[in-house]
C-alpha positions in Angstrom: 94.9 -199.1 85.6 92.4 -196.8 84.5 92.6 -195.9 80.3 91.2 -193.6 78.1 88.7 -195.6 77.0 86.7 -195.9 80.5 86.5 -192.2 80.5 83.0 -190.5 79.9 83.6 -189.1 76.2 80.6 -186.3 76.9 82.7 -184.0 79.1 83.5 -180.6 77.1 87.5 -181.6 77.8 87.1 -185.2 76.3 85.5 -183.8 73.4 88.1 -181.4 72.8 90.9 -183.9 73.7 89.4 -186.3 71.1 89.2 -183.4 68.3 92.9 -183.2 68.5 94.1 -186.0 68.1 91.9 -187.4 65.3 92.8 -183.9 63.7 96.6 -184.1 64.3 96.2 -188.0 63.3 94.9 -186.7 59.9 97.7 -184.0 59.5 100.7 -186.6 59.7 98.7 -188.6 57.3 96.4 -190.9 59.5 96.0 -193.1 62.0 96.9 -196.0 60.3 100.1 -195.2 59.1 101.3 -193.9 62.5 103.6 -195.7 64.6 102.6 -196.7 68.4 105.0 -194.4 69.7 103.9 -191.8 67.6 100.1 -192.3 68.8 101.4 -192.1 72.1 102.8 -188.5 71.8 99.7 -187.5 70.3 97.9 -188.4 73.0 100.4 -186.6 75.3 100.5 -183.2 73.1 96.1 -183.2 73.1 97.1 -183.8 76.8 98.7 -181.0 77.5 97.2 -178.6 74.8 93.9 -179.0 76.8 95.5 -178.3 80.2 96.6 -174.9 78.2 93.5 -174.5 77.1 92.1 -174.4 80.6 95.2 -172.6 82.1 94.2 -169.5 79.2 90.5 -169.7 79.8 91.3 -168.7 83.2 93.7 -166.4 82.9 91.1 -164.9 80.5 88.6 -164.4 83.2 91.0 -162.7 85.6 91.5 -165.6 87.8 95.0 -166.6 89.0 97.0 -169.3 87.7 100.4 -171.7 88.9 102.5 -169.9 85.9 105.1 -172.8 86.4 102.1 -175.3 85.6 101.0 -172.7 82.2 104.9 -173.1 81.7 105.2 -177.0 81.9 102.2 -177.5 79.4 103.9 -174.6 76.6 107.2 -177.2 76.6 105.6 -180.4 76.7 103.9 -179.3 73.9 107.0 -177.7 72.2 108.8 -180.8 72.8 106.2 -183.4 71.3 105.8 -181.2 68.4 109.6 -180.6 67.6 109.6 -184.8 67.7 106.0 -185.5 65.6 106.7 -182.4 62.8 105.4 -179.4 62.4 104.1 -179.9 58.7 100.9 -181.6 57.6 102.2 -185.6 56.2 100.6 -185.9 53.0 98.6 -189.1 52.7 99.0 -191.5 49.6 95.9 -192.6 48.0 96.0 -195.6 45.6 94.2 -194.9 42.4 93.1 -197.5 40.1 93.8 -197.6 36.5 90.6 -197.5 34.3 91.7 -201.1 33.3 91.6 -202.1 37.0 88.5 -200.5 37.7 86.6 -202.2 35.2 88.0 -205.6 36.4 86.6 -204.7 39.8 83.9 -203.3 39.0 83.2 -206.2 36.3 84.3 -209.2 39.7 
């Protein structure tokens, strides 16, 4: 099976694929505290989102497009967003006491 990660990264769609989701990995407050599942649909919504993308930039130029396809991608996206949040997750950072920082600092 062929993954992700066998993909030439340099095409102008990787690129943007791989934008989005480290951006929406930040907004719902990074990668590491996102579940498998939740990684999953991100990968799905970037998916899609760059299909649209495409879809648009076409439809921009004047060129015809399967409006059933431009359709598909608007819910897949609506649908993965309504289950991943609309709102940025806040991330919690783990600050030190000035007591603990000295221990470190002095270890």
């Amino acid at each position: 099976m062929l993954t992700r990660d066998q993909l030439d990264g340099r095409t102008n769609a990787a690129k943007v694929f791989d934008r989005l989701v480290i951006d929406i990995e930040g907004d719902l407050g990074g990668r590491d505290h996102l579940s498998t599942i939740e990684r999953a649909l991100i990968e799905a919504f970037a998916g899609a989102c760059v299909t649209l993308q495409h879809l648009n930039t076409k439809l921009g130029l004047g060129e015809e497009i399967d409006l059933s396809q431009h359709a598909q991608a608007v819910g897949a996206m609506v649908r993965v967003a309504s289950r991943l949040g609309l709102q940025r997750r806040p991330r919690t950072i783990e600050t030190p006491t000035l007591s603990q920082y000295l221990e470190q600092e002095a270890a």
